[in-house]
Structures are given as structure tokens and as C-alpha cells.
C-alpha positions as CSV (number, residue, x, y, z in Angstrom):
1,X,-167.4,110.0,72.0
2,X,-167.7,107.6,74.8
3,X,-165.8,108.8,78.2
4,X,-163.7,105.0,78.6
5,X,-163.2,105.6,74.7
6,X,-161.5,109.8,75.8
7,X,-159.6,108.0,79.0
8,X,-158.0,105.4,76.4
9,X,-157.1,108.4,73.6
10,X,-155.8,110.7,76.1
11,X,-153.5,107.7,77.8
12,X,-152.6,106.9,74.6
13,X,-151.2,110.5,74.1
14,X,-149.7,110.6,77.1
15,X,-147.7,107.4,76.8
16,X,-146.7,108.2,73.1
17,X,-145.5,111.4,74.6
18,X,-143.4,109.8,77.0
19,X,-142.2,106.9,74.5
20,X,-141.1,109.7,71.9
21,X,-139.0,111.9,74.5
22,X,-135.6,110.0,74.4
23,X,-135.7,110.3,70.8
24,X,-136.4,114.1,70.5
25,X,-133.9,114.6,73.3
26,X,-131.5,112.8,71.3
27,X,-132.4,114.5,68.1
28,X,-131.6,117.7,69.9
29,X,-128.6,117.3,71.8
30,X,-125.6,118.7,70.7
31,X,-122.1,117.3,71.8
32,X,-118.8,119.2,71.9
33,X,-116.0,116.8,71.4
34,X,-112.1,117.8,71.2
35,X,-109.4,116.0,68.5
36,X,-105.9,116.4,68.3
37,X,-103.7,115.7,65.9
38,X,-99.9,114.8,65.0
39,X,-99.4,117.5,62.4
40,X,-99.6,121.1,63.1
41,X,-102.6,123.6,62.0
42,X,-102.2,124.3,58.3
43,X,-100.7,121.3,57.3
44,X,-102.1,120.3,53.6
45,X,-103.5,116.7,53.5
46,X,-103.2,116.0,57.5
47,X,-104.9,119.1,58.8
48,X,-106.1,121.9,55.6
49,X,-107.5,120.6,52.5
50,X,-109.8,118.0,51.3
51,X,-110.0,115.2,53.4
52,X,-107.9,116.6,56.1
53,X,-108.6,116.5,59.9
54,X,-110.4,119.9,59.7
55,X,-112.3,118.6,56.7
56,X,-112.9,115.3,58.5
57,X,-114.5,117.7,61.3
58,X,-116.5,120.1,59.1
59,X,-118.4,117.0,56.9
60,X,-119.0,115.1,60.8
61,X,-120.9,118.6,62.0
62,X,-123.2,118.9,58.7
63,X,-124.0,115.4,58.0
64,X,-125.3,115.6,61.8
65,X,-127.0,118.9,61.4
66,X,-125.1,120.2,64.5
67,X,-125.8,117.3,66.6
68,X,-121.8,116.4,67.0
69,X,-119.5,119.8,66.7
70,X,-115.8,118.3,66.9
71,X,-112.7,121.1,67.9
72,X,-109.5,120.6,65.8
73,X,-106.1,121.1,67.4
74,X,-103.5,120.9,65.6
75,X,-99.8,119.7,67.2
76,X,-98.8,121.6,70.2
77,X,-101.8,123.2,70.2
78,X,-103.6,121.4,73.2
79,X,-100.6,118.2,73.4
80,X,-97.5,117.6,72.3
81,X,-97.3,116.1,68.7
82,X,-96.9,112.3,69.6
83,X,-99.3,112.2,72.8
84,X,-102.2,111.7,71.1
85,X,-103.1,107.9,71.7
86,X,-102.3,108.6,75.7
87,X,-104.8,111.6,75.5
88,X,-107.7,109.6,74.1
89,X,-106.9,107.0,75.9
90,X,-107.7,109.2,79.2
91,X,-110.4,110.7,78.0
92,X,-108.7,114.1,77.8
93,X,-109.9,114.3,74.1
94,X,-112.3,112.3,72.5
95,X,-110.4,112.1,69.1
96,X,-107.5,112.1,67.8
97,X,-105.8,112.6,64.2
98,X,-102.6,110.4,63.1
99,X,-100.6,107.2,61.7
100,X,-101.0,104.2,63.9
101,X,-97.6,103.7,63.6
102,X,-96.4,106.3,65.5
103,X,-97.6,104.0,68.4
104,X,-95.1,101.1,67.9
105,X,-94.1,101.6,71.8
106,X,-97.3,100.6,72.9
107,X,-98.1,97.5,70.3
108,X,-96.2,96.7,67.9
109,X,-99.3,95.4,65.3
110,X,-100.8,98.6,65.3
111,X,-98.0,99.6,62.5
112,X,-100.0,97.0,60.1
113,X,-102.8,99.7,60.1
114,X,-101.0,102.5,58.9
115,X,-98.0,101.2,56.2
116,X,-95.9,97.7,55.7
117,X,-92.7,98.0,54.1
118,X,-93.4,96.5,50.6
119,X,-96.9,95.8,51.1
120,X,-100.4,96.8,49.7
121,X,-101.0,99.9,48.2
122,X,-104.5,102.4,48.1
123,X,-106.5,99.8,46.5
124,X,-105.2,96.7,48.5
125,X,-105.5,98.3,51.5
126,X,-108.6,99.5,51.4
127,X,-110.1,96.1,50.3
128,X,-108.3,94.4,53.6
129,X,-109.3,97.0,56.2
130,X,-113.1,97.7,55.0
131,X,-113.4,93.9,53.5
132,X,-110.6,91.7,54.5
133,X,-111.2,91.9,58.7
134,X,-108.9,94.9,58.8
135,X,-110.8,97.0,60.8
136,X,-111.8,94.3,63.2
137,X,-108.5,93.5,63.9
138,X,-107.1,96.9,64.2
139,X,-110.2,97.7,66.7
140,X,-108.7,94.0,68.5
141,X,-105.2,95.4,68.8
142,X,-106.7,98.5,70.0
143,X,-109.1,96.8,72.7
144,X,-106.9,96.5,75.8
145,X,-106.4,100.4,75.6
146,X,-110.2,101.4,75.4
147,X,-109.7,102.7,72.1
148,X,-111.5,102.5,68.5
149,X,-110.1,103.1,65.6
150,X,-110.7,103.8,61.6
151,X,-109.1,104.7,58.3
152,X,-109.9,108.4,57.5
153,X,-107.3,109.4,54.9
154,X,-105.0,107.8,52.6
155,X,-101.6,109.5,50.8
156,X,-101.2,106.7,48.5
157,X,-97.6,105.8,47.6
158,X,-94.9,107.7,49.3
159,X,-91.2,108.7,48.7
160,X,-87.8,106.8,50.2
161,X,-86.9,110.7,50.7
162,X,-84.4,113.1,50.7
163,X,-80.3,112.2,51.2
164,X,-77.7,114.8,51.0
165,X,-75.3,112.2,49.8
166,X,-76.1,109.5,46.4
167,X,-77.2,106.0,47.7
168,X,-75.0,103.6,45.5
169,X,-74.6,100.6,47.6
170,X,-76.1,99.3,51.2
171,X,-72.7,100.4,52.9
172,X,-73.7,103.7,51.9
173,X,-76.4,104.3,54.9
174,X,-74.1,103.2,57.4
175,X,-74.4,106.2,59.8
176,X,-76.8,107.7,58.4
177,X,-79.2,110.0,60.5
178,X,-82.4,109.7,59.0
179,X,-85.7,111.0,60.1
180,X,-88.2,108.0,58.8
181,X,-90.8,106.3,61.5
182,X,-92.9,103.2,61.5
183,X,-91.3,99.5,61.0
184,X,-88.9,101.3,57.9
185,X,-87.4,103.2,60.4
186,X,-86.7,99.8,62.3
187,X,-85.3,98.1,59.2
188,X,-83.2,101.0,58.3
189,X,-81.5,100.9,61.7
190,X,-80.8,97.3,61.4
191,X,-78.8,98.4,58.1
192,X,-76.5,100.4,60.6
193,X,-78.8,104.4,60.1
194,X,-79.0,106.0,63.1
195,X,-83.2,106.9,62.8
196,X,-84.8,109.9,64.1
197,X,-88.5,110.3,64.4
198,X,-89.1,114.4,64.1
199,X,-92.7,115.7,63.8
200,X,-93.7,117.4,60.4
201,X,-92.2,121.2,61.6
202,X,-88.6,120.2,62.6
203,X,-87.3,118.0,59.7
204,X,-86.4,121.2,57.3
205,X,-84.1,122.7,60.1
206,X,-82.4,119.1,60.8
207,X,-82.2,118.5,57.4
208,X,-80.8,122.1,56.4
209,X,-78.1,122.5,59.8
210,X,-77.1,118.8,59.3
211,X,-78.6,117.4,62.1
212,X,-80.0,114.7,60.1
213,X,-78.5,113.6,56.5
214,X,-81.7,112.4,55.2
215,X,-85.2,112.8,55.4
216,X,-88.7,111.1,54.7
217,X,-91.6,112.6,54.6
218,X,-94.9,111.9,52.5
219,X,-94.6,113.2,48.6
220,X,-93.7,115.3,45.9
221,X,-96.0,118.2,47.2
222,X,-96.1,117.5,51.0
223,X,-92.2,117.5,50.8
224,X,-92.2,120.4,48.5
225,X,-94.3,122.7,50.7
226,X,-91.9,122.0,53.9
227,X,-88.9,122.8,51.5
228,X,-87.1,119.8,51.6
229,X,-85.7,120.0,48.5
230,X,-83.5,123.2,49.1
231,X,-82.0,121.0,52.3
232,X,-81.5,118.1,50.1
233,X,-80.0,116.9,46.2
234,X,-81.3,113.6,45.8
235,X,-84.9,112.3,45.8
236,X,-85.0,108.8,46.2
237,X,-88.6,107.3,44.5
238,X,-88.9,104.1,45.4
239,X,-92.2,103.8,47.7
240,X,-90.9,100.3,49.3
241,X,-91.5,101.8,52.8
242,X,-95.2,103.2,52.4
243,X,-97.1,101.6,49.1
244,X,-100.3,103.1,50.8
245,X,-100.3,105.3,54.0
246,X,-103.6,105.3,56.4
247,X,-104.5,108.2,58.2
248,X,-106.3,106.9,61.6
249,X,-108.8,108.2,63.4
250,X,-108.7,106.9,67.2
251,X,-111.8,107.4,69.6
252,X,-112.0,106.5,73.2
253,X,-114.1,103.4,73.3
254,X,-116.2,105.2,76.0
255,X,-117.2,107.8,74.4
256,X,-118.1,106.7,71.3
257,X,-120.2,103.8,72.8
258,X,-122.3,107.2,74.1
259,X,-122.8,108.1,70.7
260,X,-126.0,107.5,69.3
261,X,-125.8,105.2,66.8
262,X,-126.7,107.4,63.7
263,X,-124.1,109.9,65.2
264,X,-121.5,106.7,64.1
265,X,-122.7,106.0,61.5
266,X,-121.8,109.3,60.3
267,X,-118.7,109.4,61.5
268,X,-117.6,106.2,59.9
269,X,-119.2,107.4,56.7
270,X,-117.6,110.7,57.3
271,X,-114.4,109.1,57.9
272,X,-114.5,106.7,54.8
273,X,-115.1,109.8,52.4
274,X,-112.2,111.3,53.5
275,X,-109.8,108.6,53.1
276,X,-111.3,108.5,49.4
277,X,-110.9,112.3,48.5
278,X,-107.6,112.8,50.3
279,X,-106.0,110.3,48.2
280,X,-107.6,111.6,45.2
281,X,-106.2,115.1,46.0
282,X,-102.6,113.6,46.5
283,X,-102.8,111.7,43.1
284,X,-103.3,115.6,41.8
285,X,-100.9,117.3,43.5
286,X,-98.0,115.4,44.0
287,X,-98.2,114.6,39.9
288,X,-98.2,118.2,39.5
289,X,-95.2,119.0,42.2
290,X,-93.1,116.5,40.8
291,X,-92.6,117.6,37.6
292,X,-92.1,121.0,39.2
293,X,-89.4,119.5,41.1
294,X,-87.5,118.1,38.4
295,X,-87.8,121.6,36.7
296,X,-86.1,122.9,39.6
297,X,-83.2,120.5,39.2
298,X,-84.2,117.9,41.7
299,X,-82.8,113.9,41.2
300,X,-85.5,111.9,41.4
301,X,-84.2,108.3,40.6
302,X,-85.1,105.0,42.3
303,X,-83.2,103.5,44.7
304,X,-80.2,100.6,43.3
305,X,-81.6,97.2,43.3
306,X,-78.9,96.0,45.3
307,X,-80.2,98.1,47.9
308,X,-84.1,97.3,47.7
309,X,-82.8,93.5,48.0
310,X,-81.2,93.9,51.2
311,X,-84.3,96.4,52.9
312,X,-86.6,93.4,51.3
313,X,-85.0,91.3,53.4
314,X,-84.1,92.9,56.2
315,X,-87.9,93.5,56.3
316,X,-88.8,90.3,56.5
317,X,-86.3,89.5,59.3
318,X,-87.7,92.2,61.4
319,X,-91.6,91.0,60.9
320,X,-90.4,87.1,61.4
321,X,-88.8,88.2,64.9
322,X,-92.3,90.2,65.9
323,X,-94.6,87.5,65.4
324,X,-92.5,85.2,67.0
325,X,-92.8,87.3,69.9
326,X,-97.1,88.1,70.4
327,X,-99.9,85.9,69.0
328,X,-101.5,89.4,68.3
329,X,-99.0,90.4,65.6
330,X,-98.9,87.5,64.1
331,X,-102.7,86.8,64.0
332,X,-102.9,90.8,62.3
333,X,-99.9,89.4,59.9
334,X,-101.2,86.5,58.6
335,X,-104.4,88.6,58.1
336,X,-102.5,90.7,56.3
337,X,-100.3,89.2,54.4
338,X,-102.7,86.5,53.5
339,X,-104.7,89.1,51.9
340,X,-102.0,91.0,50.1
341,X,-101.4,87.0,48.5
342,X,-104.9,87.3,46.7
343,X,-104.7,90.9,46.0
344,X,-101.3,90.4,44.1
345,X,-102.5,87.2,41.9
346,X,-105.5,89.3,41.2
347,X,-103.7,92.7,40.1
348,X,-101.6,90.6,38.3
349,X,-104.8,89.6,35.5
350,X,-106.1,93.0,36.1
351,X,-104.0,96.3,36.9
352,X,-100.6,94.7,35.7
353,X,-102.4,93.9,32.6
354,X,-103.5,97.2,31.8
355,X,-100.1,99.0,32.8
356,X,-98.3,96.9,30.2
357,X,-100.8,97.7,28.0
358,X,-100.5,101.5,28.2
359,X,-96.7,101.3,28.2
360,X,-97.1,99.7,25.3
């Protein structure tokens, strides 16, 4: 071999060397990040369980082989319960585990993200936030705060929730004090209920001393597990608050524009399983905890048309008034709403169809 032919090879090796570094480096460093949550440690669905925080955690650190090891803390543990969006937002953890609408204070669109009062359910939902621009926008609403966000868990349909007292007619909630977040909390105030917004661990005691005289929570088993029931006679069915309910995980912008981009790749990939199997393990157990709750004497009815008339409208007064107010809420809005047009002719040929048909 020639010596300029051994001068070219060995540069050769030496600059591939130095070309291939950054990516071993970045093959082999591992990162340490911190997520809170809104529900406490143990928690079924939110933060133990399929699809939960913890699994959300566990799927991120072997799909990366190590690369990004993620530290669960559940409420209280490192921040108070609702802090979370202020704490990524700093950078004092990188992640954190909730419903965006627990963030009304700080934009009122963000609520879109999580539930609307008689809006889409699982399927819907998922077809406007992964197809429909939903992400985008939430990631637009969430811009100004350095923050990213995505769907990571879903409960499906959820409960009105437990009332000491029968609901018969509107005048009936009058007074009420009613632990219920999110833009149903707002309508059910402007129907004269005095709403509360208590973290997972506190509603059984308020519910049971008679510091509140009703109660929402998720579900059948979720509602079940916390006890609710022995607090509580009547269980009122009728999901017009939460058709579908997104978990989110939020990111600071910052850190996650770090991240190497296979690293998010898994996480959104990570995160999209996860909003799949959680609702799937809902659909399981709540079927099975409901019919355990009417065994146990439970009165699980709907609520009176009279009364789903006047939320349904109520509703709309209260989203009317907040797009009037910000171009932001309104441009998430029409997105959503729009969507939720075409979903509804479309379920109508298709999932309608086949519900009559297995009535029948």
C-alpha cells in the first residue's frame, strides 16, 4: 500500500471517528427527569395500573433502553396537588401528570383538551387531537407558558356523580356544594351550586361530614375504590359533563427541545399507548364495578331531562361568553366543535346504526 494511499485511510478513520462521537455520546447518555402528578401514589388509572403515570414512566425507560429514566411523584409528594403546570413551567420538574382543565386560571381553552360539557367522546376525541389539529392547538394555547403538551390517558365517559339528596327538577341544586372541576363546574355554578374543586383524597371526608352534598369523580370503579358510595344514595349516570376525559402530559418546552429526537418519539409513542390501554382498562372495570354497585343497593338513574335541557344550555351560554372574550378560545372552539359536527353526522351512519341494531 502506497504511503498518500495509508495517510488518506488513516484520516479517513480519524474523521469518521470524530463524525460518529455525538451519536455514541447520545446513544449513551442517560437522563434523569422528575414528573408530578395531580393524583396521589396508588391511585388506579392516574398513577397504578395500566396506562397510569407510573406505567407511562416504566414503558418511556424500556422503549429507550435506559436512555430517559423518569421519577413519579405522586400529589404532595414533591408539590402540592394543583401546582403542577407552575412547576414545569419553572423547570422544577420536567413533567407533569394531570387534566388540562385544572388550569382554567391560567387559559381558559386549555379546558377543550381535557373534557367539553356534551361534547366528543373516546373515539371523537381522539380523531380531533391526533387528526383534527388538536394537538397543535393545545401545544398553541400552551406556547406563551413554554410548555408542550399530549394526550396520555383517556377514562372514557364519566359519571354526573354522587348527591345525598334526589335531583327532580333544576331548583333542586340550588345550594348545592358540589365538588366537580373543569367548565361543568362553571355551568353548575351558574345554576346557583356552590362548586368546590377537592383533589382525589379529600372528597370521601367532605362528602361523608357534609361538607359538600355531592360529589364527581371519574366512574363506577374509580368512585367505588374512594368509597363514595357509602357517603352518598344516588348515582347520577348521565356523562353530559365528561363524554371522554384526557389525561395530559405537560413538558417544559425547554427541556424537551433537548431531547434527542428518537427520545420523543418515544415518548409520544409511549404516551399514545397509554391513552389507548387506559381507556381499555376502564371500559373493564367500571362495567364490572357497576353492576357491583347496584348489588350493593346503589341508584344509578340518569339525570331528568328537564335538567340536562337547562345544563345544555347553560353550557352554551358559558362557551358563547369565552369566545367572545379571546381569539385563542374561540379559534380552539371552532376547531373543536367543527370537528365534533363531522364526527356526529358520521357516527350517526356508523356507531348509531349498529347500537339500534343490537338493541334490537
Amino acid at each position: 500500500m502506497s504511503l498518500i494511499r495509508r495517510q488518506f485511510l488513516s484520516r479517513a478513520a480519524v474523521g469518521g471517528s470524530v463524525l460518529a462521537a455525538p451519536a455514541i455520546v447520545s446513544a449513551q447518555t442517560k437522563l434523569n427527569w422528575k414528573m408530578t402528578s395531580a393524583y396521589p401514589k396508588g391511585s388506579p388509572f392516574y398513577m397504578d395500573g395500566p396506562g397510569s403515570a407510573t406505567d407511562l414512566a416504566k414503558r418511556i425507560r424500556e422503549m429507550s433502553d435506559g436512555r430517559l429514566i423518569i421519577q413519579v411523584f405522586g400529589a404532595g409528594e414533591l408539590i402540592p396537588a394543583f401546582e403542577g403546570f407552575d412547576a414545569v413551567r419553572a423547570g422544577t420538574v420536567e413533567m407533569n401528570h394531570a387534566n388540562s382543565y385544572f388550569w382554567t386560571g391560567k387559559t381558559f381553552a386549555a379546558q377543550y383538551f381535557t373534557a367539553v360539557p356534551f361534547g366528543m367522546n373516546f373515539q371523537g376525541m381522539n380523531g380531533w387531537l391526533y387528526d383534527g389539529g388538536g394537538i397543535d392547538l393545545w401545544n398553541e394555547v400552551y406556547e406563551p407558558f413554554g410548555l408542550v403538551a399530549m394526550p396520555c390517558g383517556n377514562t372514557g365517559v364519566q359519571m354526573t356523580g354522587w348527591f345525598k339528596k334526589e335531583i327532580k327538577t333544576v331548583a333542586d341544586l340550588k345550594g348545592m356544594k358540589m365538588r366537580i372541576p373543569g367548565l361543568a363546574g362553571k355551568v353548575l355554578a351558574n345554576l346557583g351550586v356552590d362548586v368546590k374543586v377537592l383533589p382525589g383524597g379529600e372528597i370521601f371526608p367532605a362528602l361523608e361530614r357534609g361538607v359538600i352534598d355531592a360529589a364527581e369523580f371519574v366512574g363506577p370503579f374509580q368512585d367505588r375504590r374512594l368509597g363514595l358510595h357509602k357517603a352518598a344514595k344516588y348515582y347520577y349516570t348521565t356523562g353530559w359533563h365528561e363524554s371522554s376525559t384526557v389525561s395530559e402530559l405537560m413538558i417544559n418546552k425547554a427541556a424537551w427541545a433537548k431531547l434527542p429526537k428518537d427520545l420523543q418519539a418515544i415518548v409520544q409513542n409511549a404516551a399514545a399507548a397509554c391513552n389507548v390501554i387506559s381507556e381499555g382498562w376502564c371500559q373493564r372495570n367500571n362495567s364490572e364495578a357497576m353492576e357491583d354497585l347496584k348489588k350493593q343497593g346503589v341508584i344509578a338513574r340518569p339525570l331528568p331531562d328537564e335538567v340536562i335541557k337547562a345544563l345544555r344550555a347553560e353550557t352554551q351560554k358559558v362557551l358563547a361568553d369565552a369566545v367572545a372574550k379571546d381569539a385563542l378560545t374561540k379559534k380552539v372552539h371552532d376547531s373543536y366543535f367543527g370537528f365534533k359536527a363531522k364526527f356526529d353526522r358520521w357516527a350517526e351512519v356508523s356507531e348509531e346504526a349498529f347500537h339500534v341494531t343490537v338493541r334490537g
